[in-house]
DOROSE-607308 format. One record per residue (C-alpha): residue in three letters; x, y, z negated. Coordinates in pm, whole numbers, always signed. Layout:
N
+------+--------+--------+--------+
| lonu |     c1 |     c2 |     c3 |
+------+--------+--------+--------+
|  ALA |      X |      Y |      Z |
...
+------+--------+--------+--------+
***
This chain:
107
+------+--------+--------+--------+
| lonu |     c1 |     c2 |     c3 |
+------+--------+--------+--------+
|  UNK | +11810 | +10183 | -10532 |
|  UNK | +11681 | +10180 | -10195 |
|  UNK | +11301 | +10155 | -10316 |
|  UNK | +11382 | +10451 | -10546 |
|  UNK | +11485 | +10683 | -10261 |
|  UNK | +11221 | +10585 | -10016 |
|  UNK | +10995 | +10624 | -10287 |
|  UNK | +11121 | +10982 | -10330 |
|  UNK | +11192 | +11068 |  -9993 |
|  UNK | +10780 | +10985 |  -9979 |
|  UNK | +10745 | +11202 | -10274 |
|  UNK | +10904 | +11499 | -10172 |
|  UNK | +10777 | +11483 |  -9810 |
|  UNK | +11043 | +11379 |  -9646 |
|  UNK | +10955 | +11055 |  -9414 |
|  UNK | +11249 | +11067 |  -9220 |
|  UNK | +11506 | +11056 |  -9551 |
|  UNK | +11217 | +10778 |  -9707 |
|  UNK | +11247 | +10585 |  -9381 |
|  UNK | +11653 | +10612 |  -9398 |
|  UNK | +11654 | +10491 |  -9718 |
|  UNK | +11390 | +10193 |  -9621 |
|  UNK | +11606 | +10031 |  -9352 |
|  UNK | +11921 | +10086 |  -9570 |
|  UNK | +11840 |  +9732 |  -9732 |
|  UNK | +11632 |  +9427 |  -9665 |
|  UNK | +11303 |  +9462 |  -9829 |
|  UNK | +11290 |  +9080 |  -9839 |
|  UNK | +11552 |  +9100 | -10116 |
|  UNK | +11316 |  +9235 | -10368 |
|  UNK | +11224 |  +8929 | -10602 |
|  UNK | +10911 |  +9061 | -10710 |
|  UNK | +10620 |  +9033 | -10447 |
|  UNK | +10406 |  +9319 | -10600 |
|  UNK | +10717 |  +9526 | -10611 |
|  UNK | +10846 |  +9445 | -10269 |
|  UNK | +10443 |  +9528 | -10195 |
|  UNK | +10473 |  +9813 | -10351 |
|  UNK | +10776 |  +9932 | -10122 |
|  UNK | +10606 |  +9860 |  -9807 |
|  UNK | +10310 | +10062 |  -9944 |
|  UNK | +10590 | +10345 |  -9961 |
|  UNK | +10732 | +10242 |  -9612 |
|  UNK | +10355 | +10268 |  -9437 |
|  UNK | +10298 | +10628 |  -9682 |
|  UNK | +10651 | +10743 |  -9471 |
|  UNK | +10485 | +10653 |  -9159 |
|  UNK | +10155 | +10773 |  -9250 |
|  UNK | +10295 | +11137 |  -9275 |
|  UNK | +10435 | +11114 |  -8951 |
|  UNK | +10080 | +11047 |  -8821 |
|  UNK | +10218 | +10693 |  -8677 |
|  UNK |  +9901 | +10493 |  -8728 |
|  UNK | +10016 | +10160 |  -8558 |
|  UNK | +10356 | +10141 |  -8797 |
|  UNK | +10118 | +10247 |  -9105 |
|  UNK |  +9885 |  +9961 |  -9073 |
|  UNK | +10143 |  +9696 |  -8950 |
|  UNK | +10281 |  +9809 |  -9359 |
|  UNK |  +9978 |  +9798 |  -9513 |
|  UNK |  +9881 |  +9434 |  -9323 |
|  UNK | +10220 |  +9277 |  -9455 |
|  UNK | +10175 |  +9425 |  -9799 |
|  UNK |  +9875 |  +9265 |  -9833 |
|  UNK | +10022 |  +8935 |  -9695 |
|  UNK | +10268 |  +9006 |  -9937 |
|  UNK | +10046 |  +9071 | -10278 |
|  UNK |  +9696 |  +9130 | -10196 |
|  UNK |  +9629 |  +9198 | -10558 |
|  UNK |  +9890 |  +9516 | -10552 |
|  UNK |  +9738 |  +9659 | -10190 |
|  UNK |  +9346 |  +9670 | -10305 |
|  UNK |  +9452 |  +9857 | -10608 |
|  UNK |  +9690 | +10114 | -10472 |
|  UNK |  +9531 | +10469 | -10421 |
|  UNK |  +9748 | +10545 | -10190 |
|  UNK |  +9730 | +10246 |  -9962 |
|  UNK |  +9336 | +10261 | -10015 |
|  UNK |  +9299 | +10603 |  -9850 |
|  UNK |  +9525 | +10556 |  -9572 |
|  UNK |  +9292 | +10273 |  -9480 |
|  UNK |  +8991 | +10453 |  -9533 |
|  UNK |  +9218 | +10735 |  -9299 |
|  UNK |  +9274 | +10444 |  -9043 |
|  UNK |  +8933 | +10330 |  -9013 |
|  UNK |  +8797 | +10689 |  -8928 |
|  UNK |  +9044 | +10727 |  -8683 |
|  UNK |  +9187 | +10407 |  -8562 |
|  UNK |  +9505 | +10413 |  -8327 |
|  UNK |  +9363 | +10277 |  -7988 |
|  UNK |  +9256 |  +9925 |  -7954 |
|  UNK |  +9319 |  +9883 |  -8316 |
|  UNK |  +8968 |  +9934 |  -8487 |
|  UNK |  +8842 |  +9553 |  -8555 |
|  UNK |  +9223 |  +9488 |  -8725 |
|  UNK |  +9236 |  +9771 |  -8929 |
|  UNK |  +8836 |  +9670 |  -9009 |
|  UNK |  +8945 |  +9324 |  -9074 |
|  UNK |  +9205 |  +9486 |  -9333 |
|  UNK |  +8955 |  +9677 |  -9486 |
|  UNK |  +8772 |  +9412 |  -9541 |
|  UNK |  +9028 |  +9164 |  -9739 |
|  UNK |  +9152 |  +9503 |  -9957 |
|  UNK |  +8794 |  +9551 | -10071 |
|  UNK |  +8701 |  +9846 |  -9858 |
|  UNK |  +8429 |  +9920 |  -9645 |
|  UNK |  +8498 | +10085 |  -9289 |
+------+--------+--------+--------+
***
């Protein structure tokens, strides 16, 4: 239930209710690596709308350690990279390149 309401706490532009709801259980408890992917995608979306660069790509980089397969076909996680990469937090730019670079994106 917890990856339902961060999901919709995302959804309905709420990133501090999503982010509630995201430490409210161990993501490690999801069984299914896509689908605990998945949820971090949603985690780094939360921080992404909070314009918190560093916590949005530390997301995205453990989703793709995760299931790399999920991240590099995820819309959403492909244009918060692309987002990144034009305007990387400071002293972040060859990381957030590097991640580009495994999802399938060029930055």
């Amino acid at each position: 239930m917890g990856a339902h309401a961060t999901t919709l706490g995302v959804e309905l532009r709420r990133p501090g209710e999503a982010l509630r709801a995201a430490t409210s259980f161990d993501a490690d408890a999801i069984p299914s690596l896509p689908r605990r992917s998945r949820h971090l995608i949603e985690v780094a979306r939360a921080h992404h709308q909070r314009d918190e660069g560093q916590a949005t790509y530390a997301l995205l980089d453990l989703a793709e350690r995760t299931a790399p397969e999920t991240i590099q076909y995820n819309g959403y996680a492909r244009d918060m990279l692309l987002r990144l990469a034009a305007a990387p937090p400071s002293g972040m730019r060859q990381e957030i390149r590097d991640l580009c670079t495994r999802v399938g994106l060029v930055a």
